[in-house]
C-alpha positions in Angstrom: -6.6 -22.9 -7.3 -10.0 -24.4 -6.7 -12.4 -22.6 -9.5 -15.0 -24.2 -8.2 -15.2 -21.5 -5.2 -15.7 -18.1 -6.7 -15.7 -15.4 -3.6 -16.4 -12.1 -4.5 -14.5 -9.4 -2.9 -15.4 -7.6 0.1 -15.1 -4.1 -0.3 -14.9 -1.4 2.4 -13.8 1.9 3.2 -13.2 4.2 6.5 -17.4 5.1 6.8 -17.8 1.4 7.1 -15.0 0.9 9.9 -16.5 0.2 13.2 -14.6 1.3 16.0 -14.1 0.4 19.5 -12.0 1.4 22.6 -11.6 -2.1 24.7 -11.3 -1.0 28.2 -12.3 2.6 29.3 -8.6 3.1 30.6 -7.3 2.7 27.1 -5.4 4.9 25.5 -5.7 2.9 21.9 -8.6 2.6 19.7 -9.3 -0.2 17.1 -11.3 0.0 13.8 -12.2 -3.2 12.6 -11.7 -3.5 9.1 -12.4 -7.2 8.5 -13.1 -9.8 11.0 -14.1 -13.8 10.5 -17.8 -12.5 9.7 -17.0 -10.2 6.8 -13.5 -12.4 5.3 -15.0 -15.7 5.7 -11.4 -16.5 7.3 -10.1 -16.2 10.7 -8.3 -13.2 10.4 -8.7 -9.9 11.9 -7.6 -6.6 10.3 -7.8 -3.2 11.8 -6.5 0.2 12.3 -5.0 0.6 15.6 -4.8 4.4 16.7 -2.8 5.6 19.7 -3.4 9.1 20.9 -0.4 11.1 22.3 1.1 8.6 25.1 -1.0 5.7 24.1 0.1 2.5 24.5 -1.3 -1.3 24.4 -1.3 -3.3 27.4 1.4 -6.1 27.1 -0.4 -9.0 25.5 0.3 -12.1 24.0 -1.5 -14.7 21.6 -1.5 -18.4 21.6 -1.6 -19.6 18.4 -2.0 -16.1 16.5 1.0 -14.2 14.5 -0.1 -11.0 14.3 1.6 -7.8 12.1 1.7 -4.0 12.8 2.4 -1.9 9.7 2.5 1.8 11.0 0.9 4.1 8.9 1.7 7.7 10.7 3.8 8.7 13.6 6.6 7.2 15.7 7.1 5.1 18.8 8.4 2.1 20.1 7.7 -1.6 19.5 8.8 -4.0 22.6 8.7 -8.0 22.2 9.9 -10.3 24.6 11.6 -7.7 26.8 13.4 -6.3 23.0 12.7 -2.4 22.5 12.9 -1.3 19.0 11.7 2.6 17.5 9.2 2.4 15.0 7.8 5.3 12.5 5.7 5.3 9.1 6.7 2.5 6.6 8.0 0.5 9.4 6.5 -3.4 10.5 6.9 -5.8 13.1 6.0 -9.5 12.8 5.3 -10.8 16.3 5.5 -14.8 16.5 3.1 -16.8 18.9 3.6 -16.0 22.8 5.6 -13.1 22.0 4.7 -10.6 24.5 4.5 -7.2 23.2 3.1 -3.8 23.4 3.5 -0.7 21.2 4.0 2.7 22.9 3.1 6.5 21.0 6.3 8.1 21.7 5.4 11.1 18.9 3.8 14.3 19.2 0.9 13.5 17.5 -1.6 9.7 17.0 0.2 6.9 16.0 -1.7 4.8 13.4 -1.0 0.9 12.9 -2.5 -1.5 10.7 -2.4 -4.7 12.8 -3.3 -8.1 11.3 -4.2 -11.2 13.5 -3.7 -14.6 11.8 -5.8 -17.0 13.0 -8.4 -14.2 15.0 -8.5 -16.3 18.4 -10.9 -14.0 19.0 -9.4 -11.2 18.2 -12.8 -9.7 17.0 -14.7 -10.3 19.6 -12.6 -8.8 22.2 -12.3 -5.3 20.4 -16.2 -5.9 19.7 -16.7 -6.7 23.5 -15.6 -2.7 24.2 -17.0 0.2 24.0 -17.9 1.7 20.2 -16.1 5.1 19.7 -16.3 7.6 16.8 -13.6 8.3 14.2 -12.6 11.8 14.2 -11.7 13.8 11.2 -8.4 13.3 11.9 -8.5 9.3 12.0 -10.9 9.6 8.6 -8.1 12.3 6.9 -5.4 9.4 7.8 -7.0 6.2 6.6 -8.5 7.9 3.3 -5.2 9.0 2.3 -3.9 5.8 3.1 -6.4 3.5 1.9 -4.2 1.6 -0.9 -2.7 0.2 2.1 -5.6 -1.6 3.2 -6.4 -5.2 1.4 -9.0 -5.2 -0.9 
């Protein structure tokens, strides 16, 4: 441990989450929670939020690993052509290249903490979108779940 580098925590909660929706077709939302700017890292963590149907596009990331921990609701998870379900307390790992997607299969939003390790601009694609408001709804979910969320 280097103790000559003191950095003092960055804290945040759901008022301070910026949100974004990256195409107008899409039927996810991201909150950024922290990005390269705020960590001093490349990493990007958000909430993803899928309303009722939602799904990502299939993507895939060069260099990046990125991690879905779901916080609410049910679906599925589909990585290199593999289709898993998914529901609260669940997490996926997806390695470099891995193409996936995640689809809302529940009745309700499906809410995701997604964590993108190195960013490769991660961050400045949900930022190049268009900003969207957090409903009572998304608020209600990431109060109650906030211990979840690094600190």
């Amino acid at each position: 441990m280097n103790s000559s580098r003191c950095m003092i925590p960055v804290i945040k909660s759901p008022k301070d989450y910026q949100a974004y929706r990256i195409s107008p077709q899409d039927t996810n939302r991201l909150a950024i929670v922290f990005e390269p700017a705020t960590a001093d890292a490349s990493l990007t963590v958000c909430v993803e939020i899928f309303d009722q149907g939602g799904k990502t596009p299939p993507n895939r990331h060069q260099f990046a690993v990125e991690m879905f921990f779901i916080l609410k609701g049910e679906g599925l998870a589909i990585c290199d052509g593999k289709t898993v379900p998914i529901q609260a307390g669940d997490s996926l790992l997806v390695p470099p290249t891995g193409i996936h997607e995640l689809r809302n299969t529940g009745l309700g939003r499906l809410y995701a903490l997604c964590i993108m390790v190195p960013n490769e601009d991660f961050a400045e694609l949900i930022r190049s979108g268009t900003p969207v408001e957090l409903d009572e709804e998304d608020l209600s979910v990431l109060k109650r779940t906030n211990a979840l969320v690094p600190c």
